[in-house]
N, CA, C and O atoms as a printed pandas DataFrame, in Angstrom:
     atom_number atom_name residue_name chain_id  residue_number  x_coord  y_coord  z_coord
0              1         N          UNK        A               1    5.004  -10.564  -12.378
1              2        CA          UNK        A               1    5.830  -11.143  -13.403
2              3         C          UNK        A               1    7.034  -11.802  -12.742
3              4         O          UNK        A               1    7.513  -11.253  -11.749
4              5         N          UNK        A               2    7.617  -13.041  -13.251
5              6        CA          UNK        A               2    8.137  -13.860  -12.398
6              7         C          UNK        A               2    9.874  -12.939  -13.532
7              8         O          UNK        A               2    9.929  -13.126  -14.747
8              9         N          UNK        A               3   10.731  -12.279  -12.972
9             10        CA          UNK        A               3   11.255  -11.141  -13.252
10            11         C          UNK        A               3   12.259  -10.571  -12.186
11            12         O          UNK        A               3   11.804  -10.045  -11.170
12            13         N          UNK        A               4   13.977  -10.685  -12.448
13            14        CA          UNK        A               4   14.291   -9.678  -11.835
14            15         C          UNK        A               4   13.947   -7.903  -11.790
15            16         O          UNK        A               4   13.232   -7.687  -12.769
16            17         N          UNK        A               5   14.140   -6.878  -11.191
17            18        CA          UNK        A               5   14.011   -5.786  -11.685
18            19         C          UNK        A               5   15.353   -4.908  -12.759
19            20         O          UNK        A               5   15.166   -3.909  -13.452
20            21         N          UNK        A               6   16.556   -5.616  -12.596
21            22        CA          UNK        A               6   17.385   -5.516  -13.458
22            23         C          UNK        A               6   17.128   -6.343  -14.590
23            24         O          UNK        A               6   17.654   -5.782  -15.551
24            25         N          UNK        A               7   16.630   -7.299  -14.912
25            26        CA          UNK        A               7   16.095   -7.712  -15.859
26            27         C          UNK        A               7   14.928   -7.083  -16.773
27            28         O          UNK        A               7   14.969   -7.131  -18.002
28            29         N          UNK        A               8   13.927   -6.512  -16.074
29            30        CA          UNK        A               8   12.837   -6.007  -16.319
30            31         C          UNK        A               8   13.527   -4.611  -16.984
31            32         O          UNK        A               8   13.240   -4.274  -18.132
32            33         N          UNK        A               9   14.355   -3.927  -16.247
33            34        CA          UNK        A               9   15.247   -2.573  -16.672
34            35         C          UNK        A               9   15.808   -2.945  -17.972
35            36         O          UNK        A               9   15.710   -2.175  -18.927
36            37         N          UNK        A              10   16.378   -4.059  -18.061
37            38        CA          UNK        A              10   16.849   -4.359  -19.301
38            39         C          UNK        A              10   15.738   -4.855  -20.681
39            40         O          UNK        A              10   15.693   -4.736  -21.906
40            41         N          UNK        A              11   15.169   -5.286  -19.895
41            42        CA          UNK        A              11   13.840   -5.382  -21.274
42            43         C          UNK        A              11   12.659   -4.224  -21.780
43            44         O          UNK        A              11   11.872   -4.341  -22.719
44            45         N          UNK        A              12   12.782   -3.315  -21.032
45            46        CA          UNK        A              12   11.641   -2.701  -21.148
46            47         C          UNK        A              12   11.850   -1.946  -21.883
47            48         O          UNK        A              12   10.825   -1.728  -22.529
48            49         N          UNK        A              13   12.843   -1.222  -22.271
49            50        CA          UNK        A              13   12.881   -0.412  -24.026
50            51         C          UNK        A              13   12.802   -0.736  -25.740
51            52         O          UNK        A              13   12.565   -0.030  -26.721
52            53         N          UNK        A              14   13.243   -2.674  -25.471
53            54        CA          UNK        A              14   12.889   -3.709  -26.328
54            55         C          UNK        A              14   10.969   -3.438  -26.567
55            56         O          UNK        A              14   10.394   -3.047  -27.583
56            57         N          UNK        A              15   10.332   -3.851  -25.119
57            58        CA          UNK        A              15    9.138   -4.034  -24.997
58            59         C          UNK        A              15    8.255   -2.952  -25.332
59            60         O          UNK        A              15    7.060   -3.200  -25.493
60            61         N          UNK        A              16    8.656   -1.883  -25.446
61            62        CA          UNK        A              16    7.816   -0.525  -25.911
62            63         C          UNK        A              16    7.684   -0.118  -27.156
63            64         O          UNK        A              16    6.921    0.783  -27.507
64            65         N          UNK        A              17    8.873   -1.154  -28.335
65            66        CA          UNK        A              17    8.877   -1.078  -29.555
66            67         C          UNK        A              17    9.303    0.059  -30.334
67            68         O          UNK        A              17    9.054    0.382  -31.495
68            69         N          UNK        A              18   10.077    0.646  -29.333
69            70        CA          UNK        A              18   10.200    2.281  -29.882
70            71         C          UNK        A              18    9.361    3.492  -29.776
71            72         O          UNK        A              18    9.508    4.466  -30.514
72            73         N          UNK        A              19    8.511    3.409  -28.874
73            74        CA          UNK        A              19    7.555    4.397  -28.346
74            75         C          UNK        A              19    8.441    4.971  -27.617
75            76         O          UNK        A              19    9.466    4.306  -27.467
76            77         N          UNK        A              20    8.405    6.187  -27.000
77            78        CA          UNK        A              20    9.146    7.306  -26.044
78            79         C          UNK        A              20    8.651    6.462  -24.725
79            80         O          UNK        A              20    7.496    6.173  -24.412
80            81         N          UNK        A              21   10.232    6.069  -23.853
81            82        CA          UNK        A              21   10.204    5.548  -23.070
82            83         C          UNK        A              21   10.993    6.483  -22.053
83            84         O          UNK        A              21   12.147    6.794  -22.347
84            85         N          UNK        A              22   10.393    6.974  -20.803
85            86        CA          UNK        A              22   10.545    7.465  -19.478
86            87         C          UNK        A              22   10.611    6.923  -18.663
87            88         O          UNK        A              22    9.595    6.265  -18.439
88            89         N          UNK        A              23   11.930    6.747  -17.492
89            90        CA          UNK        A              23   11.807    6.175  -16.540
90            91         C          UNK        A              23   12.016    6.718  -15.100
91            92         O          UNK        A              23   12.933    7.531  -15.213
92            93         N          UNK        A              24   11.648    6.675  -13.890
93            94        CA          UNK        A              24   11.821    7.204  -13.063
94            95         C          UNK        A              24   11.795    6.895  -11.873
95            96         O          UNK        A              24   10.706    7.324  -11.493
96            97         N          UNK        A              25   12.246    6.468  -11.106
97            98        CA          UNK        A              25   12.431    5.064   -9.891
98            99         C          UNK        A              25   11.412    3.911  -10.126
99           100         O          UNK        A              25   12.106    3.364  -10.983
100          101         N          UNK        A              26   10.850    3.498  -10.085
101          102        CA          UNK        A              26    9.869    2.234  -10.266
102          103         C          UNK        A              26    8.299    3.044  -10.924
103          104         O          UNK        A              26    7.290    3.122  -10.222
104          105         N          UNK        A              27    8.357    3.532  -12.213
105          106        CA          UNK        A              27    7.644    3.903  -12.798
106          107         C          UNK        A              27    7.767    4.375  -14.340
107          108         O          UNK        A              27    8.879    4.822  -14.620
108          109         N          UNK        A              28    7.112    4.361  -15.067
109          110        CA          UNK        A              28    7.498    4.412  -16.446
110          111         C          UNK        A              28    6.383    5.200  -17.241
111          112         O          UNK        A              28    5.233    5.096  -16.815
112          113         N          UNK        A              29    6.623    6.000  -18.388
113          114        CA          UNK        A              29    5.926    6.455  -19.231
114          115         C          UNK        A              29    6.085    6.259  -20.185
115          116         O          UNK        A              29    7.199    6.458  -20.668
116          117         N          UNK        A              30    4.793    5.649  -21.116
117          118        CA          UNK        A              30    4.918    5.599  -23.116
118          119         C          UNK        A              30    4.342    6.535  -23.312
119          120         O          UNK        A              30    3.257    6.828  -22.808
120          121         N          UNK        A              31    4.922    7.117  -24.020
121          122        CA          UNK        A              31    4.259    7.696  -25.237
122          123         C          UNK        A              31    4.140    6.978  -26.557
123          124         O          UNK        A              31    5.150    6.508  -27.081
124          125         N          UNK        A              32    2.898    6.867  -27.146
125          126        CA          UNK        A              32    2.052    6.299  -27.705
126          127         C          UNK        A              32    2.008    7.227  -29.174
127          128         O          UNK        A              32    0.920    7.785  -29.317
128          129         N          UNK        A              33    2.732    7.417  -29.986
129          130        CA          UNK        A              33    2.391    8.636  -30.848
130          131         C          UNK        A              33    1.285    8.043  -32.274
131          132         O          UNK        A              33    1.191    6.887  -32.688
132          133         N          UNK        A              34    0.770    8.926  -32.631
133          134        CA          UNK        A              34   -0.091    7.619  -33.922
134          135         C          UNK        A              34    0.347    8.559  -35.306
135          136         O          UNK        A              34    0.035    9.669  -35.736
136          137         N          UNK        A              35    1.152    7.572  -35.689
137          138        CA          UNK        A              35    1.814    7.968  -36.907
138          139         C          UNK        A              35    1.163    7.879  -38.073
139          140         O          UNK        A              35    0.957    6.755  -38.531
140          141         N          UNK        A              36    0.696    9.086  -38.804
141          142        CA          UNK        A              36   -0.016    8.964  -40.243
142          143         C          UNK        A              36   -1.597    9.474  -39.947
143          144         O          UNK        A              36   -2.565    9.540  -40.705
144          145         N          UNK        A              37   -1.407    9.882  -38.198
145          146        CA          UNK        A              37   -2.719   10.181  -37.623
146          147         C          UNK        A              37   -3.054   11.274  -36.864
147          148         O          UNK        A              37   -2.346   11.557  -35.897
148          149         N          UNK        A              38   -4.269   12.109  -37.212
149          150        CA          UNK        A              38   -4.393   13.415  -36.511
150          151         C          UNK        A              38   -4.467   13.860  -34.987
151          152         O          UNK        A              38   -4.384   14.952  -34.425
152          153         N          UNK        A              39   -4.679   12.408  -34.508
153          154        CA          UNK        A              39   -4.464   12.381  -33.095
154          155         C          UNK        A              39   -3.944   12.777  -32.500
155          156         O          UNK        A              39   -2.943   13.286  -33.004
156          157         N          UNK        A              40   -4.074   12.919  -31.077
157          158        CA          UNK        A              40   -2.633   13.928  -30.247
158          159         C          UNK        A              40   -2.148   12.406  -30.024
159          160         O          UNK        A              40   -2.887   11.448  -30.253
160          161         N          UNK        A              41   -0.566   12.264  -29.461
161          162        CA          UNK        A              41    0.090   10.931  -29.146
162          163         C          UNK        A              41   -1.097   10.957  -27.429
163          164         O          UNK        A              41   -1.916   11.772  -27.004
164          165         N          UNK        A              42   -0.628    9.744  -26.962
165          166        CA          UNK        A              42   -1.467    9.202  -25.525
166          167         C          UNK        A              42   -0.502    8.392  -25.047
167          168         O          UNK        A              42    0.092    7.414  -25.501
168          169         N          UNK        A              43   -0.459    9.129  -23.822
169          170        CA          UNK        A              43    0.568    8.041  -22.811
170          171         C          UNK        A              43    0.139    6.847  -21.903
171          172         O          UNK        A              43   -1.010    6.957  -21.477
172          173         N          UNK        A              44    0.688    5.944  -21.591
173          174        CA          UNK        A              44    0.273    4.619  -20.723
174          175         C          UNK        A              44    1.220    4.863  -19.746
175          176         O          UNK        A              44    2.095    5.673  -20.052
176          177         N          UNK        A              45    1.276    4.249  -18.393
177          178        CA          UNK        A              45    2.144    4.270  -17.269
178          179         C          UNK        A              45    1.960    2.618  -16.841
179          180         O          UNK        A              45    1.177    1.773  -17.276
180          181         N          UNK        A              46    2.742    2.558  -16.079
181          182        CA          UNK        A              46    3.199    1.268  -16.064
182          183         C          UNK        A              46    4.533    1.706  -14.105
183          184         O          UNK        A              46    5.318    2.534  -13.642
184          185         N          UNK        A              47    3.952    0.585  -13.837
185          186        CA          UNK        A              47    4.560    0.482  -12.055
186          187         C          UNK        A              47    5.027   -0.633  -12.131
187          188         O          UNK        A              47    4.698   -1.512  -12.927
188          189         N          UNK        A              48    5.975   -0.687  -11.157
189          190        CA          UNK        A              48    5.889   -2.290  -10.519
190          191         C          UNK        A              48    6.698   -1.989   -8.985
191          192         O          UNK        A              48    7.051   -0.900   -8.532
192          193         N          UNK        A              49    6.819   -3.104   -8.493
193          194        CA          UNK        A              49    7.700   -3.090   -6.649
194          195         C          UNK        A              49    7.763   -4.665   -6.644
195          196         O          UNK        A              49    6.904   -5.471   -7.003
196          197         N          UNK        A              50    8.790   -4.834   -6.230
197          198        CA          UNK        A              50    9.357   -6.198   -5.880
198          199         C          UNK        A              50    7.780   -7.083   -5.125
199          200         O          UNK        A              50    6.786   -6.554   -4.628
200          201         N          UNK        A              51    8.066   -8.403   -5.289
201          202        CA          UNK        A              51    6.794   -9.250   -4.999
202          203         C          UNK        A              51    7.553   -9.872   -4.402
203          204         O          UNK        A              51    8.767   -9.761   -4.577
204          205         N          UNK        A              52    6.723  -11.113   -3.093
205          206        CA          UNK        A              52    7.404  -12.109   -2.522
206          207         C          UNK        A              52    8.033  -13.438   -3.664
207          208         O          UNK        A              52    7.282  -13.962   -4.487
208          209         N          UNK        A              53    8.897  -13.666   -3.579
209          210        CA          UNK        A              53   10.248  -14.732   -4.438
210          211         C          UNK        A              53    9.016  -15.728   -4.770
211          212         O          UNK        A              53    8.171  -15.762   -3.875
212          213         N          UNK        A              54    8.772  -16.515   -5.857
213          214        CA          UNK        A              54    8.135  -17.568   -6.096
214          215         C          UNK        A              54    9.076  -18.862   -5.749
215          216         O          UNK        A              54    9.983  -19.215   -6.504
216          217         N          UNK        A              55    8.736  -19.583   -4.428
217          218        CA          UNK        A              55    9.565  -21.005   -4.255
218          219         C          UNK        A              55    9.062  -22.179   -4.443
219          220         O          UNK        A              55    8.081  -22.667   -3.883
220          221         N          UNK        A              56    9.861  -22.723   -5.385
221          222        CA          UNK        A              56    9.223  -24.234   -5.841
222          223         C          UNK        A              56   10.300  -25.095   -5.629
223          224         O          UNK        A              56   11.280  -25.205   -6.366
224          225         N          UNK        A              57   10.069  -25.733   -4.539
225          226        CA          UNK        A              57   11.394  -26.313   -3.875
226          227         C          UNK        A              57   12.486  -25.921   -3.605
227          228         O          UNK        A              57   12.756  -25.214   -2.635
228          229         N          UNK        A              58   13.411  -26.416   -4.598
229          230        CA          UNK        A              58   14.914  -25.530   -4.002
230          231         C          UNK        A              58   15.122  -24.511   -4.824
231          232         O          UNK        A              58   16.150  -23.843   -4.714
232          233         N          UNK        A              59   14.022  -24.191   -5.932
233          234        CA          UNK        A              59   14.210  -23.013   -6.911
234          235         C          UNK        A              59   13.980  -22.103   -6.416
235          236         O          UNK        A              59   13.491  -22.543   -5.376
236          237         N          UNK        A              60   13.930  -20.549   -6.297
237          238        CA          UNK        A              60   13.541  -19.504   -5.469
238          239         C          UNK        A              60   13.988  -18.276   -6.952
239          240         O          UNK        A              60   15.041  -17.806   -7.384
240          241         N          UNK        A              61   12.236  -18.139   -7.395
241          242        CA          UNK        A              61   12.425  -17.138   -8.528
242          243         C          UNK        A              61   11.819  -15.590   -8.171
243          244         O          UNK        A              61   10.789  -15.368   -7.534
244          245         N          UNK        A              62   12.703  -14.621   -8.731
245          246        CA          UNK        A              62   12.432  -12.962   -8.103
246          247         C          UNK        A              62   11.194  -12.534   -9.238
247          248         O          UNK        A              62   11.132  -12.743  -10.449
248          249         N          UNK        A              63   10.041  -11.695   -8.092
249          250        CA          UNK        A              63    9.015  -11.804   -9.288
250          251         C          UNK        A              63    9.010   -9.963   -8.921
251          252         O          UNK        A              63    9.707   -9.388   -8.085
252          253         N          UNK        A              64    7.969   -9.346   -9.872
253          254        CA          UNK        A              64    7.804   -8.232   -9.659
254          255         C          UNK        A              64    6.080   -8.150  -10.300
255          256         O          UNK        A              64    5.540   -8.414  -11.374
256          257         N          UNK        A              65    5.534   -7.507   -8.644
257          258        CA          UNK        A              65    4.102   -6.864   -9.469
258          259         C          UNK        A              65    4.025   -5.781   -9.978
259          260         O          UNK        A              65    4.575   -4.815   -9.450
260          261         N          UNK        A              66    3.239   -5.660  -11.272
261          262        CA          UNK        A              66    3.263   -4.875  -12.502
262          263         C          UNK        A              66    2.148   -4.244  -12.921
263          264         O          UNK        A              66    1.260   -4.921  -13.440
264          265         N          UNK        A              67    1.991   -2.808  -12.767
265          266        CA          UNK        A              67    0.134   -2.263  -13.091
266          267         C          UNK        A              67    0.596   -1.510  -14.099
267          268         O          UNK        A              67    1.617   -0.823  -14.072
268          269         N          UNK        A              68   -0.231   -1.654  -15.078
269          270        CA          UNK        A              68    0.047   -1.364  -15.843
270          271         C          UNK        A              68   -1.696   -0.310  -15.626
271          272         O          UNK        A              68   -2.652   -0.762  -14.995
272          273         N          UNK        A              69   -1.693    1.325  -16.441
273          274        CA          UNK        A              69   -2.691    2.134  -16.464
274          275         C          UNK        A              69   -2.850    2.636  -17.927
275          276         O          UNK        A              69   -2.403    3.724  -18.289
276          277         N          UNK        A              70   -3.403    1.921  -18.609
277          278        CA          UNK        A              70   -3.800    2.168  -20.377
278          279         C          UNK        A              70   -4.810    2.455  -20.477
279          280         O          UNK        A              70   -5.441    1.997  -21.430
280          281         N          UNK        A              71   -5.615    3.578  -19.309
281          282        CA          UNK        A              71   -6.970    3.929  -19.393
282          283         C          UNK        A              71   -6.542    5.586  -20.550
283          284         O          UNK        A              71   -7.430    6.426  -20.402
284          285         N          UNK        A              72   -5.826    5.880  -21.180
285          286        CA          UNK        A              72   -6.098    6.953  -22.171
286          287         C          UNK        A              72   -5.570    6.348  -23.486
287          288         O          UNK        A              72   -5.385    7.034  -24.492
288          289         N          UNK        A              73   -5.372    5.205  -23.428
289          290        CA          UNK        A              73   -4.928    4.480  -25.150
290          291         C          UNK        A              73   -6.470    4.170  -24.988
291          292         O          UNK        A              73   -7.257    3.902  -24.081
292          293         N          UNK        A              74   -6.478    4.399  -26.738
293          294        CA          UNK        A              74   -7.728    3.798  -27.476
294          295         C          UNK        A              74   -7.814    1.859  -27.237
295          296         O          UNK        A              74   -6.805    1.163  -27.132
296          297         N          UNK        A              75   -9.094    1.380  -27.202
297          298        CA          UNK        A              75   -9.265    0.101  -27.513
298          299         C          UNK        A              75   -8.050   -1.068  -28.235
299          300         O          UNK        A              75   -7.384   -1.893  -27.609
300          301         N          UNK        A              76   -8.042   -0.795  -29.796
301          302        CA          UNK        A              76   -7.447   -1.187  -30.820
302          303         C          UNK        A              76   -6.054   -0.892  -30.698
303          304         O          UNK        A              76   -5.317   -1.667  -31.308
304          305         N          UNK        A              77   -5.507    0.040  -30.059
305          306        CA          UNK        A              77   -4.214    0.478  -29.922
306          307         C          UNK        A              77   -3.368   -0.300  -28.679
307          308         O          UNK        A              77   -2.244   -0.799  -28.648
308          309         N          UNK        A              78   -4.586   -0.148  -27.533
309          310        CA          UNK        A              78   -4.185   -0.410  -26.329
310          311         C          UNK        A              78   -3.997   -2.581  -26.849
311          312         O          UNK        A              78   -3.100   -3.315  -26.434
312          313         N          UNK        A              79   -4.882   -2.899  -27.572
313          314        CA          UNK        A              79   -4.470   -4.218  -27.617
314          315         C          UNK        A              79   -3.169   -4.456  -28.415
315          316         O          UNK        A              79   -2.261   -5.222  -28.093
316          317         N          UNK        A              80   -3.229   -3.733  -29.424
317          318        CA          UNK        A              80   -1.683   -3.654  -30.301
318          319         C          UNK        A              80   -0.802   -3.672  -29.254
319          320         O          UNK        A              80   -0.361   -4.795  -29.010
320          321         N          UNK        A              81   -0.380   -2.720  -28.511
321          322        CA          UNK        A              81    0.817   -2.407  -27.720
322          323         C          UNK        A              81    1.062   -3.508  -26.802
323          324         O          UNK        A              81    2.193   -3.976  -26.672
324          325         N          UNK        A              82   -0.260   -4.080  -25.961
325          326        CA          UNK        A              82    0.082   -5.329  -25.388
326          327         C          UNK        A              82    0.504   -6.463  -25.899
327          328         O          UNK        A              82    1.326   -7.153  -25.296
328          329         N          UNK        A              83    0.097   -6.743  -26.849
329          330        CA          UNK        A              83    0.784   -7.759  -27.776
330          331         C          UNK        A              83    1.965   -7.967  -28.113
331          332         O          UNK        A              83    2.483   -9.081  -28.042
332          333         N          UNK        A              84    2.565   -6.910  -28.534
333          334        CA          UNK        A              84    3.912   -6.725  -28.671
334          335         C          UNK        A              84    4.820   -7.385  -27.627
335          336         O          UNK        A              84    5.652   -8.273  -27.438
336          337         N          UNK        A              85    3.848   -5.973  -26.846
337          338        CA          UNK        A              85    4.846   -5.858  -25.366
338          339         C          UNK        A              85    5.020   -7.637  -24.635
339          340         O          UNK        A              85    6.134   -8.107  -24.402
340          341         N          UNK        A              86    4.052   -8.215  -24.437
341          342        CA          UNK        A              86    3.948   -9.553  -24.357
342          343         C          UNK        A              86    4.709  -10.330  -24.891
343          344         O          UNK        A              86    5.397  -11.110  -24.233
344          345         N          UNK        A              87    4.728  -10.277  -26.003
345          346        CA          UNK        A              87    5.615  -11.541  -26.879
346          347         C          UNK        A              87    7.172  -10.728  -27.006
347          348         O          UNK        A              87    8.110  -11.518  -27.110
348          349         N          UNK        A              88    7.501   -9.428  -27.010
349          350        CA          UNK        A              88    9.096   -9.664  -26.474
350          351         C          UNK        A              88    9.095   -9.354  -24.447
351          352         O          UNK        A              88    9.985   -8.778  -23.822
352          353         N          UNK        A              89    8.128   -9.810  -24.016
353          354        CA          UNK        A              89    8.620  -10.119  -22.432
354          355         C          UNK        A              89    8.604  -11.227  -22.274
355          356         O          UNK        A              89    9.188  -11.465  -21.217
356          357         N          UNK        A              90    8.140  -12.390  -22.884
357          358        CA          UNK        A              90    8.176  -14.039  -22.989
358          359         C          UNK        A              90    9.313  -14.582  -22.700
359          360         O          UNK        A              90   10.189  -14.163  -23.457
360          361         N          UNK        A              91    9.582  -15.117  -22.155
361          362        CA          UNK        A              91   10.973  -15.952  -22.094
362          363         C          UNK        A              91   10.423  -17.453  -21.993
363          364         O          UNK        A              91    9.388  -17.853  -21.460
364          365         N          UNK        A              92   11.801  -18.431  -22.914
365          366        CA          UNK        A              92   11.476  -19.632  -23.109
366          367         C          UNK        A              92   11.699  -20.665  -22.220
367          368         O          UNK        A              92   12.685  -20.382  -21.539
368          369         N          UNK        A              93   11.272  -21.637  -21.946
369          370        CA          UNK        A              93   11.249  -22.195  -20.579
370          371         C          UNK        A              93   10.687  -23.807  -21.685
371          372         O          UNK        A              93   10.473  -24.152  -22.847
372          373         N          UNK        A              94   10.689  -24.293  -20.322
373          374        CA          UNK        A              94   10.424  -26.012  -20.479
374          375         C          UNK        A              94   10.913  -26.962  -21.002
375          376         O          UNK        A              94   10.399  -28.073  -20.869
């Protein structure tokens, strides 16, 4: 993600929508709770570590790679949450 990590720090409690957000040096936990549902809640984790600067001439932008592990969210859920999460990490450009 083309992203400071103080930036990213600053967006990422926006981006979880109010799910239980954990943080802990360059790592993160949701909790996922399903409200109105017998389910137990399910957590996602989420990494990142600084990436080499993207340079496009004299611009020089700070990126960060980002793994995201949503192997215990359901299907339907796991696409909900990305969605979200996506459209408030967007920033406007062009």
């Amino acid at each position: 993600m083309t992203i400071t990590e103080a930036e990213w720090l600053r967006s990422l409690p926006g981006a979880v929508a109010g799910h239980a957000l954990s943080i802990e040096g360059r790592s993160a936990r949701i909790t996922i709770s399903n409200a109105g549902n017998a389910a137990p809640p399910r957590s996602l984790h989420i990494t990142w570590s600084p990436a080499i600067d993207l340079v496009l001439g004299s611009i020089r932008l700070a990126r960060l790679q980002v793994a995201f592990d949503l192997t215990s969210i359901p299907p339907e859920t796991r696409t909900a949450f990305m969605r979200g999460f996506d459209l408030h990490m967007q920033r406007g450009g062009g």
